[in-house]
N, C-alpha and C positions, 0 to 999 in steps of 0.2 A: 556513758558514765565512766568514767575514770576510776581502772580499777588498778591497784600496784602490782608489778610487775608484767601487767598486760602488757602483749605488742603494742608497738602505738603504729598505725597508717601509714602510709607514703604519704606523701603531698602531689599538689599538681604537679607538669612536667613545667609549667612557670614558673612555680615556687620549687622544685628540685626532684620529685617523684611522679607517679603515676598519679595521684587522686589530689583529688582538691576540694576544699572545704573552708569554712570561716575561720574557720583556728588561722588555718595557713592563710590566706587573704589577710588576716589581722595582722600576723608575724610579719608578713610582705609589707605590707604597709607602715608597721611599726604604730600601731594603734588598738586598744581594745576589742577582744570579741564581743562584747555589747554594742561597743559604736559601732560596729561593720553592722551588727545585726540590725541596730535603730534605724544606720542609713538606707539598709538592704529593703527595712517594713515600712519605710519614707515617713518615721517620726519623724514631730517637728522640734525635736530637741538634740539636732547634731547641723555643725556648721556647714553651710552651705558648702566648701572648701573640703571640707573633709569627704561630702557627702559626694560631691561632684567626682574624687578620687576612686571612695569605693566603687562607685557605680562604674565607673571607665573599668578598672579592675576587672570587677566582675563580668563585666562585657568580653571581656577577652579570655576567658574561662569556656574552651568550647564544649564542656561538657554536658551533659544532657542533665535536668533534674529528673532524678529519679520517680519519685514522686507521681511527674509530670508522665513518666515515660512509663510506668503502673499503669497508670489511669489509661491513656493511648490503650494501652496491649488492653488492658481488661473491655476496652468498648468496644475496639475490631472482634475480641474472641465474643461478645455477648452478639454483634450483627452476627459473625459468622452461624453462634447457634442458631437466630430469629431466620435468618434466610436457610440454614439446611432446613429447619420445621416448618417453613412454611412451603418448600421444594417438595417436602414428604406429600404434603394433603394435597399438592398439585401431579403428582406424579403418582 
């Protein structure tokens, strides 16, 4: 949420800083942060054309989602506990 006089972010090192996000994808592009987002959730209300761009775009974004990168770490740390407890009742 955009608060006034908050920092605002870096950008990716494509778009000119360190981090990267839709906003900046959008501004790169010169196109709405809705349409980035509609083409990003593959509604069918953005033109193929524009669609084809954001997606190349973001292709080239080598950063990791976060999100994605949460979930990873939280599923190795839950094996690592299921295998230390089940090492306990073996050993």
């Amino acid at each position: 949420m955009y608060r006034a006089g908050a920092q605002q972010r870096d950008s990716g090192p494509a778009f000119g800083g360190n981090r990267r996000g839709i906003r900046h994808l959008a501004e790169h592009l010169d196109i709405s942060i809705g349409t980035v987002s509609r083409a990003l959730n593959g509604r069918p209300d953005v033109n193929a054309e524009t669609r084809k761009r954001v997606l190349e775009a973001a292709s080239r974004d080598p950063s990791p989602n976060r999100a994605s990168v949460k979930r990873t770490t939280l599923l190795a740390t839950a094996a690592a506990v299921l295998a230390a407890v089940a090492l306990s009742f073996v050993f």
